[in-house]
N, C-alpha and C positions, 0 to 999 in steps of 0.2 A: 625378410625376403626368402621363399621357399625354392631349393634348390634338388634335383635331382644326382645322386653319386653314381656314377655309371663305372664299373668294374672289369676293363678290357684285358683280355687273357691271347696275349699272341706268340705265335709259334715262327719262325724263331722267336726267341727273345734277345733281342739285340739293341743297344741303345739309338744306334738308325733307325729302325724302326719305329723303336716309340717316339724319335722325334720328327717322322714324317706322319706319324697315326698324331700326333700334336698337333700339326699344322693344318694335317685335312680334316682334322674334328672342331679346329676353331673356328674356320669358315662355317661350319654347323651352329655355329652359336655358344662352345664349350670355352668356360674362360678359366679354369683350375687347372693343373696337372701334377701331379705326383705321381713319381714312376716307383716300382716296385720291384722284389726280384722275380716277381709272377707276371707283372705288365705294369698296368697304369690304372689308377681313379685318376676320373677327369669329373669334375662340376659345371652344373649347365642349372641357370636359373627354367624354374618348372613351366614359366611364361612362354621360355623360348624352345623347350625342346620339342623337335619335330623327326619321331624316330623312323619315318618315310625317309626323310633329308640326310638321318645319318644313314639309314642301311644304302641310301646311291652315294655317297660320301667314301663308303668303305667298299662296295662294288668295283671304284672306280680305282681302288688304292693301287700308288706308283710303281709297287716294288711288287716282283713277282716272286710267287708260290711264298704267300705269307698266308698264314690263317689267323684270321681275327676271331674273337666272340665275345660277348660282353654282357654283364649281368646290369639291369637298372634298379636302383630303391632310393627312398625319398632320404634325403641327408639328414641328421641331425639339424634343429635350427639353430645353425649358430652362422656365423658369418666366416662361410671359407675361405673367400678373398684375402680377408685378413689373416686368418691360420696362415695359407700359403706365404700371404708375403712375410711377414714375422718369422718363417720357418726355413723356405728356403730359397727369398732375396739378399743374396749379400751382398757388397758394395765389389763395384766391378772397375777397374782401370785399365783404358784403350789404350796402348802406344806411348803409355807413359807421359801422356800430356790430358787424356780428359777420364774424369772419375765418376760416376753415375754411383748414386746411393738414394734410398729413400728418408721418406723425415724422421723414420724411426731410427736408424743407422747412427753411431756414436764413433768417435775416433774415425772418422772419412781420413784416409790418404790425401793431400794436398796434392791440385793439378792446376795445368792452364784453365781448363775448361770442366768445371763444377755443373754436373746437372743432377735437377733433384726430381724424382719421378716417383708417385705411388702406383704401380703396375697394379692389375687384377688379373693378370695373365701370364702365361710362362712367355711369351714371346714381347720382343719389346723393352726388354730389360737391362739388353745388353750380351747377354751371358750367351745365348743360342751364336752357331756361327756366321750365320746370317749374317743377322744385325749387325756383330764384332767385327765381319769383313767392313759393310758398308761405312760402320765407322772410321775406321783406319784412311779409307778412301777420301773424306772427307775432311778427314786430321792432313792429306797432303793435297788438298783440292783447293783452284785458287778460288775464291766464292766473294769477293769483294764485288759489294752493289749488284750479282747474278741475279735472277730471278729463277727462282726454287720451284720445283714440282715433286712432293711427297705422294708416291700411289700407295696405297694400301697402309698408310698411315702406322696404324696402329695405336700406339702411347706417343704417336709423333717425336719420339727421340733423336730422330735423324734431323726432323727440318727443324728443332730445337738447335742442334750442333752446325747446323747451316747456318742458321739464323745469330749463333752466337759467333761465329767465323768472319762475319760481313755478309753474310747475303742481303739483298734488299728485298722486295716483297714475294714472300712464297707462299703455295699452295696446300696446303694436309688434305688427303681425299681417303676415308674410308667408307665399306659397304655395312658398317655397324655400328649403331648409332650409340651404342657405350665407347666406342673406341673414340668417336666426336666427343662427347662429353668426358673422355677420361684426359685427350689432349688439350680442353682447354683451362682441367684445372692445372694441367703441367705448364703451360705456359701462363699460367700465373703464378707458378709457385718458383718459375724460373725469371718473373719480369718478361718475358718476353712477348710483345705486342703488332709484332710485321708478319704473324701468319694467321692465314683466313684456314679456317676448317671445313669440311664438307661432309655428308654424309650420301654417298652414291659411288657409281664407278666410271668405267673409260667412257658411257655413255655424254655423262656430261659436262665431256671434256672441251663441244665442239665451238665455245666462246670463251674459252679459259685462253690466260697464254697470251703471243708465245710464252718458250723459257728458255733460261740458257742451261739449266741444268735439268736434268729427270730424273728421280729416284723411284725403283720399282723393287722392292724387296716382298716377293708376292710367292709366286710358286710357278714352276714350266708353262703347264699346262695354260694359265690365264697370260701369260707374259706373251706367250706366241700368239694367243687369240688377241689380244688388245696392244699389239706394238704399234701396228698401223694407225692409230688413234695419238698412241704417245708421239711419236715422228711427226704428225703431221702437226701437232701443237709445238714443234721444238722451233731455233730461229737455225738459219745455219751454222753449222760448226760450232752446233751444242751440244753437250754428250750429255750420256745416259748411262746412269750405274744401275745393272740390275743382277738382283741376289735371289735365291728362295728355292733353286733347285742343285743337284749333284755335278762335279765334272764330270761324268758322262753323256751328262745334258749339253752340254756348252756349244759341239756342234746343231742342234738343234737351232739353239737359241741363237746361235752366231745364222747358221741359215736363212733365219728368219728376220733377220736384222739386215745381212745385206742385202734382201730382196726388198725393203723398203727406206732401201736408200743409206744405210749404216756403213761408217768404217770400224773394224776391228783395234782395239788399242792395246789392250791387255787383260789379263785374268787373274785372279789370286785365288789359292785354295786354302782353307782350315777344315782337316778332321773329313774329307771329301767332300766337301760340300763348296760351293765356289761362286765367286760373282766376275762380273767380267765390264767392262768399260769401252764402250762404244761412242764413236764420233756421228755426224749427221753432216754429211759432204756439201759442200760447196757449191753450187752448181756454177759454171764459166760466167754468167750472165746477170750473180748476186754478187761477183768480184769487184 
């Protein structure tokens, strides 16, 4: 498989930045990352690079007065995915009860909850704060027989750890159709057979559902445009964990939550970055 090494040089150089220039470049189609002390190579198979998508990608980046620029050339052919994960996937443990490692990984830590994953991606891992928020979340979530909604999927690691918790039937939805085929060799490498996969977004959501639970670990920007979507697929007095942007974001996202119908519950931050936990009210008339 032929892969493009694109060579991002940004000013500051701060590790928030290369992991929000990670997040908005993987929606581009980039599934490698390796950071530097100069910036980041990212890999993007040659199929998929579309360097229009990434110059609005970086156009639109979240954090202000950062200067991006980037060198492209075609990679060695060897298989990055694999350098990356071999290099630098280590084995990760949430809360001291679930441990994520891949099948190359030796000497795993013993936990409640064993998930085995071969990422091709920095996100999804585990390791990003994201993720490690919504996991924890979920390590105290009661999820027995719920019905699960994973948005933005990914390596489906979350609705793996729902699913291993008690959940009863739940949904994985990605806009990338490796991240579909990479969740369902993880759920068979986990046994696990009660999650349907999808490959699309809040589109088509509108015969999904309900749920009792929603997972959105996505990014601000898409979370405020497609709440309205999530809410209206929940049953009442379902919540909804969502991760993917800063606490300074939080009033935004809390705004946007109780204008369709959301109560606020709580929030957790790692590293500035934070996810927050919202209810879906009651109305007198569903009592």
């Amino acid at each position: 498989m032929k892969y493009f090494e694109v060579k991002f040089n940004t000013t500051p150089d701060t590790e928030v930045v290369k992991d929000v220039l990670s997040a908005v470049i993987a929606e581009a189609g980039f599934e490698s990352f390796v950071y530097d002390e100069q910036g980041m190579t990212a890999f993007i198979q040659q199929k998929l690079f579309d360097e229009s998508l990434l110059k609005s990608s970086l156009s639109d980046f979240p954090i202000e007065n950062v200067s991006i620029t980037y060198v492209v050339k075609e990679a060695e052919d060897k298989n990055w995915n694999k350098v990356w994960e071999e290099n630098f996937f280590t084995p990760i443990v949430i809360g001291n009860r679930c441990v994520i490692h891949s099948t190359f990984h030796t000497d795993v830590p013993k936990a409640e909850y064993d998930i085995i994953i071969n990422p091709q991606m920095a996100f999804g891992t585990g390791h990003h704060e994201t993720t490690s928020l919504i996991l924890e979340e979920l390590l105290n979530a009661d999820l027995k027989g719920k019905s699960v909604l994973d948005m933005g999927c990914g390596t489906s690691i979350l609705a793996i750890l729902a699913s291993m918790r008690g959940a009863g039937k739940l949904l994985a939805i990605d806009i990338d159709n490796w991240c579909v085929e990479n969740s369902k060799d993880n759920f068979k490498l986990n046994n696990i057979d009660n999650i349907e996969v999808l490959e699309g977004d809040a589109s088509i959501l509108s015969d999904k559902g309900p749920f009792d639970v929603v997972i959105a670990n996505i990014n601000r920007n898409i979370l405020v445009a497609d709440m309205h979507a999530y809410v209206e697929r929940m049953n009442p007095g379902a919540v909804i964990y969502m991760s993917g942007f800063y606490v300074e974001d939080i009033p935004v996202i809390r705004e946007e939550a109780e204008k369709n119908g959301l109560e606020f519950v709580h929030h957790n931050e790692k590293h500035n970055w934070a996810d927050v936990m919202f209810r879906k009210k009651i109305k007198q008339k569903e009592i």
